[in-house]
C-alpha positions in Angstrom: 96.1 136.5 33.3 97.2 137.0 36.9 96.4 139.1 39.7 100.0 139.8 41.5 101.0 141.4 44.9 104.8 141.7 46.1 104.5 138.0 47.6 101.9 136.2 45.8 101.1 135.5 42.5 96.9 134.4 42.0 96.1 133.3 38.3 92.9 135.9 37.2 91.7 132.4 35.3 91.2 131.1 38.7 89.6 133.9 40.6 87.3 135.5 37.9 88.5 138.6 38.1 90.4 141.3 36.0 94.4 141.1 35.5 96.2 143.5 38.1 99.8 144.6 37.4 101.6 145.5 40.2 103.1 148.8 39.6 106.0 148.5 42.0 107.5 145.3 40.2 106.9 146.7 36.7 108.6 149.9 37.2 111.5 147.8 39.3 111.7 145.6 36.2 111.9 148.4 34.0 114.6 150.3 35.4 116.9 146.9 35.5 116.0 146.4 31.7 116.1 150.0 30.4 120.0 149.8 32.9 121.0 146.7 31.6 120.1 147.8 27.9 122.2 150.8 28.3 125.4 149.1 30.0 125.6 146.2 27.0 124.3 148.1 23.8 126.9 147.4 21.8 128.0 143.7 23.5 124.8 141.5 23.4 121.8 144.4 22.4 123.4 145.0 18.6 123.8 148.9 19.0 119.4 148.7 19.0 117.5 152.1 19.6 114.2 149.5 19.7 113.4 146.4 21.4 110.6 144.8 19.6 109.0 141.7 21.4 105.7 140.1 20.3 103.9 137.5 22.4 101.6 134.8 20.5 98.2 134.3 21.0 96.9 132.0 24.1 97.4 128.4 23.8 96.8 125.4 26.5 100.3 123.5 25.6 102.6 124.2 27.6 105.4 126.5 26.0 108.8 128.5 26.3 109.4 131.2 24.7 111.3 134.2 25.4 108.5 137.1 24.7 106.2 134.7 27.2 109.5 135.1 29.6 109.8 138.5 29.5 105.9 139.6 30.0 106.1 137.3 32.4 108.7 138.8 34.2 107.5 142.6 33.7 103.9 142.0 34.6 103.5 138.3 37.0 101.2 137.1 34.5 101.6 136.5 30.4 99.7 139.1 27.9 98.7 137.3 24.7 99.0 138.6 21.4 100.7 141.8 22.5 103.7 143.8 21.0 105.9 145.8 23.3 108.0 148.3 21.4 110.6 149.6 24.1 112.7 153.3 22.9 114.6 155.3 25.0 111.9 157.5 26.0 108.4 156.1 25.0 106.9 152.2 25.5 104.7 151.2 22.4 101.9 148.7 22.9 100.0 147.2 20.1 97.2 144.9 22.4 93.6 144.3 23.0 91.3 146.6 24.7 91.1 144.4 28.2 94.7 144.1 27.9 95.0 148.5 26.9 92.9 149.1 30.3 95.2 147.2 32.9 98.5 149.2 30.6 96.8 152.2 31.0 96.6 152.2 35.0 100.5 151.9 35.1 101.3 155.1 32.3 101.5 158.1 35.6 104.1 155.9 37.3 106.1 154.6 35.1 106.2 158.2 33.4 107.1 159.1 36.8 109.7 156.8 38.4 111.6 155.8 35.0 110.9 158.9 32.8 109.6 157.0 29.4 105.8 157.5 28.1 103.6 154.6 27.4 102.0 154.6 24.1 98.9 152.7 23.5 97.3 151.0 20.6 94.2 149.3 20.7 93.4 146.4 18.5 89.9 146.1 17.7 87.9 143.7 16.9 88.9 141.2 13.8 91.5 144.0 13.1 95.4 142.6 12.2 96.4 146.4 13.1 98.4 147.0 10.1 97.6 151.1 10.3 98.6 150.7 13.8 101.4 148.9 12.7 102.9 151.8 10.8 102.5 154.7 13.2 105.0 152.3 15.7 107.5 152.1 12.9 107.3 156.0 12.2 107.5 156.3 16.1 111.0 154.5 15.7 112.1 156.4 13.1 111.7 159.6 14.4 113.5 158.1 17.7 116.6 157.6 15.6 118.9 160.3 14.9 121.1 158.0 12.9 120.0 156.9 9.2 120.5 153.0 10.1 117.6 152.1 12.4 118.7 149.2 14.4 115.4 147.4 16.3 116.0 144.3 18.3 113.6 141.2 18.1 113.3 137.4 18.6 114.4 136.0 15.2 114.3 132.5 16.5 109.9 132.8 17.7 107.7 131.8 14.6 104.8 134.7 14.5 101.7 132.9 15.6 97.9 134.7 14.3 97.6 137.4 12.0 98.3 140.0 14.3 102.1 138.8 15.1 102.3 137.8 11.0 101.3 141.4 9.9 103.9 142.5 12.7 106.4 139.8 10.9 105.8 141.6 7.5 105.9 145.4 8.3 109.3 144.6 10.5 110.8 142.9 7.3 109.1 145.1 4.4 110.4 148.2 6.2 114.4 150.0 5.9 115.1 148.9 9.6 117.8 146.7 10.2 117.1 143.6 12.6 119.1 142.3 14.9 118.6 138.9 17.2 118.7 140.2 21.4 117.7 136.5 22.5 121.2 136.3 24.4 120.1 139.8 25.9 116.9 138.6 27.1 119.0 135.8 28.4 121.3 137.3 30.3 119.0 140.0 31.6 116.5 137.3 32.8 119.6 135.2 33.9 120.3 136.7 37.8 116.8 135.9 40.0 116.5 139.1 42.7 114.8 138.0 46.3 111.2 137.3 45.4 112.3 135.2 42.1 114.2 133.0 44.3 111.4 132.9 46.4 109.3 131.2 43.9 111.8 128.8 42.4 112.6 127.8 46.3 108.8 127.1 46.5 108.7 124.9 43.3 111.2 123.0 44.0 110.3 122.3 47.9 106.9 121.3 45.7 108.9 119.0 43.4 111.2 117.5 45.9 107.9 116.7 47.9 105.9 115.2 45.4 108.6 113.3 44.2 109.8 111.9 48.1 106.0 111.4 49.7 104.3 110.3 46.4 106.6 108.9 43.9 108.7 107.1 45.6 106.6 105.2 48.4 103.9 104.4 45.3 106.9 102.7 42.9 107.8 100.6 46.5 104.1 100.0 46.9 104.1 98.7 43.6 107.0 96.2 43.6 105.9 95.1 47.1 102.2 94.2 45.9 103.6 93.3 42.3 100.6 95.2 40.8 100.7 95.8 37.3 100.9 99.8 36.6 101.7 101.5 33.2 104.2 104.7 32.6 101.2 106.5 31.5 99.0 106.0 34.7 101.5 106.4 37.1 102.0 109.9 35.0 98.5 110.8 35.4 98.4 110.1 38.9 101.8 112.2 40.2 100.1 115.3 37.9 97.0 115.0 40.0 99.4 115.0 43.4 101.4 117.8 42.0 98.4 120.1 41.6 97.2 119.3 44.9 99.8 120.4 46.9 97.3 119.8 49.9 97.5 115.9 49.2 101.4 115.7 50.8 101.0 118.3 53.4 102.8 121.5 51.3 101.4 124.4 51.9 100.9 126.2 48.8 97.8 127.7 46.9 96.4 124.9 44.4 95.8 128.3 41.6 99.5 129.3 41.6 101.0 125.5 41.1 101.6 124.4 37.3 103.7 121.7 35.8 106.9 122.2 33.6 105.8 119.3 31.7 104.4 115.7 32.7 105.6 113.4 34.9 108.3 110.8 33.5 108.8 107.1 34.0 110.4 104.8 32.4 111.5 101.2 33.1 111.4 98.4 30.7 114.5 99.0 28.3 113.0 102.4 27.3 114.6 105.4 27.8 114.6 109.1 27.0 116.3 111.4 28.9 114.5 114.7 28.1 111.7 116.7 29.2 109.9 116.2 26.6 109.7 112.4 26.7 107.2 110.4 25.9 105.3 108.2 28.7 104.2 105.3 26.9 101.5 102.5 27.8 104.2 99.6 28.9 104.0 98.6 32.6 106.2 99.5 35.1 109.2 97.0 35.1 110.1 95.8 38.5 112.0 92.7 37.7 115.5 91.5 39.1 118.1 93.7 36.8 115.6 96.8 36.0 116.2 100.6 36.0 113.2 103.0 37.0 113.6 106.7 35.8 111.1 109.2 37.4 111.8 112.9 36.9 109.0 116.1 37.2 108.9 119.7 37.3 106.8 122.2 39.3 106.1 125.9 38.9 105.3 128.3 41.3 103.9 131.7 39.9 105.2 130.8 36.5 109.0 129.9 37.9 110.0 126.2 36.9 111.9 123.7 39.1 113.2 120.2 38.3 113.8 116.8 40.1 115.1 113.5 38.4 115.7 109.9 40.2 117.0 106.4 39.3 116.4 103.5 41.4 118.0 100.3 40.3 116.1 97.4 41.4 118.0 93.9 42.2 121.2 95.2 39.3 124.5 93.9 38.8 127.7 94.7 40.7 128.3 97.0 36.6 124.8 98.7 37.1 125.0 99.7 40.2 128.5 101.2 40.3 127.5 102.9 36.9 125.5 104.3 39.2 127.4 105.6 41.7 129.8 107.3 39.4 127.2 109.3 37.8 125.8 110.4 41.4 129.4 111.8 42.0 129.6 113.4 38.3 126.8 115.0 39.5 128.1 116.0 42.5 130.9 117.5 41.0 128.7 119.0 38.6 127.0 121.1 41.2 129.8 122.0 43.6 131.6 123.7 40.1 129.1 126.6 40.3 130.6 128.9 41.9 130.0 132.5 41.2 133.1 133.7 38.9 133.8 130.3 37.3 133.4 129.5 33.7 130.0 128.1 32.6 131.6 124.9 31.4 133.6 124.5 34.1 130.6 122.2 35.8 130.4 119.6 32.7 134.4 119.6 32.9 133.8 118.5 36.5 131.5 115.8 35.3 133.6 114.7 32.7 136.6 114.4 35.1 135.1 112.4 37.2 134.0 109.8 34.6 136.9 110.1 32.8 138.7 108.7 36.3 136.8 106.4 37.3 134.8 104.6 34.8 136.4 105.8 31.3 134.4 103.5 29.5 131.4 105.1 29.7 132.4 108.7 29.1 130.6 107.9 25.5 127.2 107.3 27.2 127.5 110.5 29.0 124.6 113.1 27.7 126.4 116.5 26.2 125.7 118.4 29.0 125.1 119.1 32.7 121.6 121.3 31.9 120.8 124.7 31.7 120.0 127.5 33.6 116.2 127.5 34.9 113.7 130.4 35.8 110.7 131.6 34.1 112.0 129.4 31.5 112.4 125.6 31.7 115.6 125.7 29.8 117.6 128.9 29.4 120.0 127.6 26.4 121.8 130.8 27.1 123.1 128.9 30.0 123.9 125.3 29.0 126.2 123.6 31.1 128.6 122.5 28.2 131.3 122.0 27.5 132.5 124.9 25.3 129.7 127.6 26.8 132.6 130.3 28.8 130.4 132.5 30.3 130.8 133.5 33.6 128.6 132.6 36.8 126.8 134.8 38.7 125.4 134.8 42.5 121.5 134.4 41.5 121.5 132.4 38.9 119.9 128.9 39.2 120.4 125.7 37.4 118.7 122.7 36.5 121.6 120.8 37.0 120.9 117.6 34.7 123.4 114.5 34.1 122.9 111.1 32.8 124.0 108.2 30.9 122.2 107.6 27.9 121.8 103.6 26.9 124.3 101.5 28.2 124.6 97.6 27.7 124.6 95.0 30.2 125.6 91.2 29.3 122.1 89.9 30.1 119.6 88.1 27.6 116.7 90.0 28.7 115.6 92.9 26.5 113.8 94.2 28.8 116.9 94.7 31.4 120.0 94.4 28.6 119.6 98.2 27.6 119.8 100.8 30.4 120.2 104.8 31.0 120.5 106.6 34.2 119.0 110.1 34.7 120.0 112.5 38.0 118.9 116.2 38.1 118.1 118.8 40.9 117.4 122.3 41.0 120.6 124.1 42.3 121.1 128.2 43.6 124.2 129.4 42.7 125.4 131.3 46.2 128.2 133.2 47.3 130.1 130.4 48.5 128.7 126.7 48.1 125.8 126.4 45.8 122.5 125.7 47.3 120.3 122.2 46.1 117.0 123.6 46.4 115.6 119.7 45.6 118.0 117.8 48.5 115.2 116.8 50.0 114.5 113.7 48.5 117.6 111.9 48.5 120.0 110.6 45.9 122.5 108.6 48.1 123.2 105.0 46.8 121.3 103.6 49.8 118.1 104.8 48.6 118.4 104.3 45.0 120.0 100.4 45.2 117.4 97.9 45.9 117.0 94.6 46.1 115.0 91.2 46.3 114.6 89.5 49.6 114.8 85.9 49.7 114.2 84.4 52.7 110.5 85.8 51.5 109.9 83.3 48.6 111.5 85.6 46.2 108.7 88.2 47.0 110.1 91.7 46.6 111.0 93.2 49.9 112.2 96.9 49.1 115.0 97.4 51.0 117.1 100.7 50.3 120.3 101.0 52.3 118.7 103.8 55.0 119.7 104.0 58.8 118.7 100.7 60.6 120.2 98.4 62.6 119.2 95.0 60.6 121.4 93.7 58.0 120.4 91.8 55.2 122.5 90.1 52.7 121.7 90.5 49.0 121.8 88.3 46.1 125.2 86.6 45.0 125.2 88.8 41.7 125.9 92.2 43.6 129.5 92.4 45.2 129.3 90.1 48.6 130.5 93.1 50.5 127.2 95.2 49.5 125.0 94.8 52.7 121.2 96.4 52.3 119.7 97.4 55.1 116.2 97.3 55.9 114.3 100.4 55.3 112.4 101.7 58.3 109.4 103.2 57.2 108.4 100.0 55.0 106.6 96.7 56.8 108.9 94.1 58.4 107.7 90.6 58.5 109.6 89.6 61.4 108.2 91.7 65.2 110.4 92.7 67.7 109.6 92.9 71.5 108.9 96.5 71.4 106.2 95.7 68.8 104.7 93.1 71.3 103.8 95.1 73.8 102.6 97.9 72.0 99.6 95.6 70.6 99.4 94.7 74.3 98.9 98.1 75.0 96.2 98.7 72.6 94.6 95.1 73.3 93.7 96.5 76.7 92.9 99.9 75.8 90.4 99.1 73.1 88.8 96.5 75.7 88.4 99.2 78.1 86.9 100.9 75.5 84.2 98.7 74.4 83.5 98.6 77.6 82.6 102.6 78.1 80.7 102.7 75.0 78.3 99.6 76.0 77.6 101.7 79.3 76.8 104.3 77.2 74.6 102.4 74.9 72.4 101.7 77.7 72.0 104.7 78.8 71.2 105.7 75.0 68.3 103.2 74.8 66.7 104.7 77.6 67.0 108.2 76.6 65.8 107.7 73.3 62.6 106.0 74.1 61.9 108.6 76.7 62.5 111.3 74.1 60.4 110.1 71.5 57.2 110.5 73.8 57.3 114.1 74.0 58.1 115.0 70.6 57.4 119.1 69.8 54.2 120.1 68.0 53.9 123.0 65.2 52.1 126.0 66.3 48.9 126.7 64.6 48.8 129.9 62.3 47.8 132.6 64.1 49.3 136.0 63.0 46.9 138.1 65.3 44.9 136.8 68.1 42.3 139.8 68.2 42.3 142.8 65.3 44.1 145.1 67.7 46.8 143.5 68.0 46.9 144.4 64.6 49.5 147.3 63.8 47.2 150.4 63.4 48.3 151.7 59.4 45.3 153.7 57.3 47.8 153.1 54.0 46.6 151.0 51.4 49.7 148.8 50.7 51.1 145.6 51.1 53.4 145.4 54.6 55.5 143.0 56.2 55.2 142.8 59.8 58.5 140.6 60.7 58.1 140.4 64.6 54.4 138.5 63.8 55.5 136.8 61.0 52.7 138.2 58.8 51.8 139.9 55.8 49.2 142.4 55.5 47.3 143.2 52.3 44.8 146.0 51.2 41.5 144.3 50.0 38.8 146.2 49.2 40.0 149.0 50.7 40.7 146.6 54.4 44.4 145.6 55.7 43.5 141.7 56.0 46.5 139.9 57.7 47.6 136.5 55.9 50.5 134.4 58.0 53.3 133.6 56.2 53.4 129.6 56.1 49.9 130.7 54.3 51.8 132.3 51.1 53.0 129.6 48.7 54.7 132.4 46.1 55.5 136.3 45.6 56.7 137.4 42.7 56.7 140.5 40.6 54.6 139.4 37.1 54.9 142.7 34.9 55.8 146.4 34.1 53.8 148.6 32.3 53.9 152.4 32.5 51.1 152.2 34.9 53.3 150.3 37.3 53.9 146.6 38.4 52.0 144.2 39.3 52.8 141.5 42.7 51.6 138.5 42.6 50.7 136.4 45.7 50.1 132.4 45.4 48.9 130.8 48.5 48.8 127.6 50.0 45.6 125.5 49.1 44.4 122.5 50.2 44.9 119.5 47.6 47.4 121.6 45.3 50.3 119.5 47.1 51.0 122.3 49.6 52.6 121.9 53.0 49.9 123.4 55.1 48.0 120.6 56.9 44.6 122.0 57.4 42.1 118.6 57.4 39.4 119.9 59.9 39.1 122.6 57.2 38.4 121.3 53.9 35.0 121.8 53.4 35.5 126.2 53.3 36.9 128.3 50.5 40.4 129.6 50.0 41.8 132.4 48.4 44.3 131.1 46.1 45.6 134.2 44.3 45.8 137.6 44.0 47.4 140.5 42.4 48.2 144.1 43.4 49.4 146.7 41.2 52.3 149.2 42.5 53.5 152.5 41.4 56.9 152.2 43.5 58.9 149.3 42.0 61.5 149.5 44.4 58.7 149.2 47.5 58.0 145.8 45.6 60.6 144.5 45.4 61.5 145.0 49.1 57.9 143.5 49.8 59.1 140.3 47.8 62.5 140.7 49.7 61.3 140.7 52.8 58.6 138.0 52.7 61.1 135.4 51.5 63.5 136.0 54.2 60.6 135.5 56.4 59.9 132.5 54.7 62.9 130.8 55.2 62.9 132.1 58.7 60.0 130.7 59.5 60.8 127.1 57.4 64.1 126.8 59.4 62.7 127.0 62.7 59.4 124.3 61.8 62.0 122.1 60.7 64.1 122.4 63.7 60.8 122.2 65.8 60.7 118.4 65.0 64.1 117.9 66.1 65.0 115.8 69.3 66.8 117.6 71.7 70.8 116.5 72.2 73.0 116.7 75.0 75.4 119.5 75.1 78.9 117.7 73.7 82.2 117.5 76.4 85.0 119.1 74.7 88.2 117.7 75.3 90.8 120.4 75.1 93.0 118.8 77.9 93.7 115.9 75.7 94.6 117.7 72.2 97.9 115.3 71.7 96.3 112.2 72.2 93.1 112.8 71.3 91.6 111.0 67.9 91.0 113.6 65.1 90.5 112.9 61.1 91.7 116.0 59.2 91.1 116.5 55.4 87.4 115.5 55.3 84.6 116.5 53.6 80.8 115.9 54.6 77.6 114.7 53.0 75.4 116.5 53.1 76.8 119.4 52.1 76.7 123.3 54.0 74.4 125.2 52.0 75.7 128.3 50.3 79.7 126.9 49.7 81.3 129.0 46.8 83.6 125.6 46.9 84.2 122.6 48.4 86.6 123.2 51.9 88.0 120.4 53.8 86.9 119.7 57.4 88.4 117.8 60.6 86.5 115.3 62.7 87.6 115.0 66.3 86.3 112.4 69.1 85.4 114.4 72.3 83.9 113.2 75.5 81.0 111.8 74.6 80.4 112.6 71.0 82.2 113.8 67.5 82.7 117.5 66.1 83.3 117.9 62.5 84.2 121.7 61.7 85.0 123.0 58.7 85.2 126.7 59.6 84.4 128.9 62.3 80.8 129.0 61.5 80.2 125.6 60.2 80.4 122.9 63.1 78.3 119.7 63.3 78.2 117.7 66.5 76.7 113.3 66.7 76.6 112.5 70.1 77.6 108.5 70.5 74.4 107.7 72.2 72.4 109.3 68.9 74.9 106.5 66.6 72.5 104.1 65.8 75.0 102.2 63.2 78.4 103.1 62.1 79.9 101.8 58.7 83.9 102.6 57.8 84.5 102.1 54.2 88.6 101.6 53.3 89.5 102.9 49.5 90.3 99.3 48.6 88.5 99.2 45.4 87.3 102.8 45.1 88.5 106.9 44.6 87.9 107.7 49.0 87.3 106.4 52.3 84.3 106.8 54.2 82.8 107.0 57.5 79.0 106.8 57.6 76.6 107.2 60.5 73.2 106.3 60.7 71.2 108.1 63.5 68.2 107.7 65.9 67.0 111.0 65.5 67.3 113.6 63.4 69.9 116.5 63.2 70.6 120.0 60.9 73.6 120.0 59.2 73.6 123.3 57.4 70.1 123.9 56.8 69.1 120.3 56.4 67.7 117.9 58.2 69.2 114.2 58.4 69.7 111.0 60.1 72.5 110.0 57.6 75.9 111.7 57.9 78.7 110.5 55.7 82.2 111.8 56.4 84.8 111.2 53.5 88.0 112.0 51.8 89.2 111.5 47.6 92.0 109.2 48.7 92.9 108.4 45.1 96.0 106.2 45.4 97.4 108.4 48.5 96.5 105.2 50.8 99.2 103.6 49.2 101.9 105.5 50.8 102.2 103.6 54.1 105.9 105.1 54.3 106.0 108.6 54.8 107.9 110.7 57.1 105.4 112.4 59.1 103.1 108.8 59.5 100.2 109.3 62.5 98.7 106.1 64.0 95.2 107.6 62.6 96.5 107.5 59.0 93.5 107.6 56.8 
């Protein structure tokens, strides 16, 4: 279920809420079907006068099928266990009744714009809709002037439920003649307009991301520390990232982000070079000699992108230039699709190339470049094969996939003698060159080569061949002419004078400093002593000083008197006011056909209440009573209104007992340099949060501000800090920051001396090499 506007796409699973269907994207859908249709009846639609498409029941896997495709691509979201039956001039629906209502919005425009009628049928309940079934098929053969009936399905999609089987059975049982439009969906799904792009572009900036920020500096982070870290965990870890686009700075909602399928890597001798591969339990494989595979797919609003790396770690002079022909293959691969050309003309590319420089390993090379991507992870309509001669079209996209598939090295070790190599991006087919949506994280040989360092002991220093201006030689068993740079954004063990006086720099700033906030401390200590001797007492309950300041009322009913904070009752025929710190509970207890009946509980002495009467104990207290009402409604806005008074009045006592702050220094001429922690969350928590929002603590003048929103802000002075603990993520899920006052504060509606400021790090610590690195880097 979705909810869908002309730019965004919001899963209804996420929001709660009924699915919407845009009416200006179904009816532009529509036409381009019902056109498309028309033009290529007799090519690719089998001289059909019905398309029949039936869409199986919800599932959590994740699937691809072409029925989920196309109500996908009609509505933004995908309706389960529907059949669509499209004729010339009517639209058949066979679905349930939430699914009947959101149809049934869309039947004056699309009877308007496009000229065809939309039929419904509602299943009910525990109904396989057999009779409704066979009112559809009579509705297609009175649509048919010709004796042989023609009606287009998906032969290849096994019916899933009883519903789709029935459908199976009255489709087969009946005189109609079937006939396969898969290649018709195909095509007609094959050229994205403007907002499809759109959302591929988004998933694979999303995929590209995760992939350059995450994947990549956690493998290096890995090798560096030589932890020990299986396929599977590393798997379960870049999902995570991927549905959190907020965890590498990409700014797209959490609720429209999906994966294609689970993250893949492989190391270890291990290789599969599909989607669909298996991540098994082995360790990542670091060792001199040893391939690492990554590859992962992102959706945006149900549209699929793809990204696929190989980084050889330490390899031969064979490996690596294995390598390097495959990265031009694939080069070639992509710069063949151009609008015009043959399908297979971008495997033939591929091919060439191999076949010219490395003929020997044109067996290893997979059977073809990939497919055509969209809604659909793999459009097989559009494999890049060899013998596919269709033509390419401006809009299409590609998930332009090339690899070779278990190669041998001369090498005793099984766990480095048998290799693949994997490359794939996401690619726009253009007018002139195509577009690599997924060039942002590189595939060049200096960032896929590696090797071991060893003037460090053998230790692994990752050092990709990136800009620097420090060469390092490699091992003997690469070519002598292969130098390796070091890579910039990873830690050198060797400081240059630049480096020295920058920790001179900070030396002397942080000493200056220290030196502030012991001034400060001083001044604290003498502030705070003098602050606790005049600390606020509670005013006593007193509703009324005299009885005519009383509000002058002869009606015998309960009222609510908000400016004195009272409550005045009828008993015995007398308005007797009651504070309200005095009232423990109100409720309504009853209804009977004489009325209902409020209840009032009041505060007692020894019944654990909070009203502190001692010099009173020896005098009786009313502890209950009960009124009965004719006018509900006048009850319940008694009950109403003396709870909001309630927690008036118990937000100001606890704010009574609250030592007075000084008024924080903003610093709004220092907003470059100043110190500010973004991404963090607080304990305790703002009351009243539908969900958990981020925040940002910044250092001011002379105290912190941590705001999450415009209305939530919490200020600790420095001379309130009484201790100050910083946790690192070392051994646990987050970092924290924890502050231990001298006197209380509110944060939301409580009150604390213990503020904790923290963020779910998870393993995001680990990346000490990304692009956009700040010197405040959690």
């Amino acid at each position: 279920m979705a909810i869908i506007d002309k730019l965004d796409r919001t899963p209804a699973s996420v929001t709660g809420s009924s699915p919407v269907v845009c009416p200006e994207n179904f009816i532009k859908c529509l036409k381009k079907f019902y056109h498309h249709w028309k033009e290529h009846e007799t090519e690719i639609w089998g001289s059909s006068c019905a398309i029949a498409v039936a869409t199986p029941p919800p599932s959590e896997d994740i699937r691809y099928q072409k029925s989920l495709a196309l109500s996908m691509w009609f509505f933004g979201h995908q309706f389960p266990e529907t059949i669509m039956v499209f004729l010339s001039r009517q639209i058949h629906f066979l679905c349930r009744q939430k699914d009947s209502d959101v149809l049934k919005s869309l039947e004056m425009a699309v009877s308007k714009s496009v000229g065809v009628d939309i039929m419904l049928h509602v299943l009910r309940k525990d109904d396989d809709g057999s009779v409704l079934m066979d009112k559809i098929i009579c509705a297609i053969c009175a649509h048919s002037e010709s004796n042989h009936v023609v009606v287009g399905h998906l032969a290849r999609e096994k019916p899933e439920g009883k519903v789709l089987e029935a459908w199976s059975e009255k489709l087969h049982g009946s005189r109609l003649k079937l006939f396969d439009v898969s290649s018709g969906i195909s095509e007609l799904l094959a050229v994205k307009d403007a907002a499809e792009i759109i959302y591929v572009k988004k998933a694979a900036h999303l995929a590209a991301s995760v992939m350059r920020k995450y994947v990549v500096p956690k493998v290096e982070k890995i090798i560096v520390d030589e932890r020990k870290v299986t396929h599977s965990k590393l798997m379960v870890l870049t999902e995570k990232i991927l549905l959190s686009p907020i965890n590498i700075d990409v700014k797209l909602k959490a609720e429209n982000v999906d994966i294609c399928y689970p993250p893949i890597f492989q190391s270890g001798g291990k290789y599969d070079l599909r989607p669909a591969a298996f991540n098994n339990d082995d360790e990542l494989y670091y060792d001199s000699g040893s391939v690492i595979i990554c590859a992962l797919g992102a959706k945006y609003s149900g549209y699929c992108s793809n990204v696929a790396r190989t980084f050889l770690v330490d390899c031969t002079a064979e490996k690596c230039n294995a390598y390097k022909v495959l990265r031009q293959a694939h080069d070639a691969a992509i710069a063949a699709l151009t609008p015009g050309s043959k399908v297979s003309s971008s495997y033939q590319a591929a091919v060439a190339v191999v076949r010219d420089k490395a003929p020997e390993l044109l067996p290893f090379l997979t059977k073809s470049a990939g497919a055509g991507i969209g809604i659909e992870f793999r459009e097989t309509w559009l494999s890049l094969s060899e013998k596919n001669d269709r033509t390419l079209k401006d809009g299409m996209i590609f998930n332009v996939s090339l690899g070779f598939q278990n190669l041998v090295d001369k090498t005793n070790n099984d766990k480095t003698k048998e290799f693949s190599l994997w490359l794939a991006d996401t690619v726009l087919i253009c007018k002139e060159n195509p577009e690599v949506l997924t060039a942002f994280v590189s595939k060049a040989d200096g960032d896929a080569l590696y090797s071991f360092d060893e003037e460090n002991a053998g230790l692994p220093s990752m050092k990709p061949a990136l800009k620097a201006e420090v060469m390092v030689p490699v091992k003997p068993v690469l070519k002598p002419d292969l130098m390796l740079p070091l890579r910039e954004n990873l830690r050198s063990r060797s400081r240059t004078p630049k480096e020295d006086l920058r920790k001179q720099l900070q030396s002397e700033i942080l000493k200056n400093k220290t030196n502030e906030a012991a001034m400060r401390s001083g001044a604290a200590d003498h502030k705070f002593l003098e602050g606790h001797s005049h600390s606020r007492a509670m005013e006593e309950l007193v509703a009324y000083k005299s009885a005519s300041d009383m509000p002058g009322s002869n009606r015998l009913e309960i009222q609510v008197d908000k400016q004195n904070e009272a409550i005045l009752m009828p008993i015995y025929g007398v308005t007797v006011p009651f504070h309200v710190c005095t009232v423990k509970r109100v409720e309504i207890r009853g209804d009977s056909n004489r009325g209902v009946y409020v209840g009032i509980t009041y505060n007692v002495p020894g019944t654990g209440s909070s009203l502190h009467t001692p010099h009173l104990q020896n005098l009786i207290f009313l502890k209950a009573a009960t009124f009965l009402s004719k006018d509900r409604s006048h009850a319940e806005e008694v009950i109403k209104s003396v709870k909001t008074l309630q927690k008036g009045v118990t937000e100001r006592s606890r704010r009574a007992s609250l030592v007075s702050q000084e008024r924080l220094q903003l610093c709004d001429g220092m907003r470059r340099d100043r110190i500010q922690f973004p991404d963090l969350w607080i304990r305790p928590t703002f009351a009243g949060r539908g969900r958990k929002v981020p925040g940002t603590l910044v250092a001011h003048v002379n105290g912190f501000q941590y705001s999450a929103s415009k209305s939530e802000k919490v200020d600790i002075m420095f001379n309130n800090i009484k201790h100050a603990f910083f946790q690192p993520a070392e051994r646990d899920m987050i970092t924290l920051l924890h502050f231990h006052l001298y006197d209380e504060i509110m944060v939301g509606n409580k009150k604390t001396r213990d503020v904790q400021f923290y963020n779910e790090v998870m393993d995001v610590v680990d990346s000490v090499g990304l692009k956009r690195r700040s010197a405040w880097d959690r």
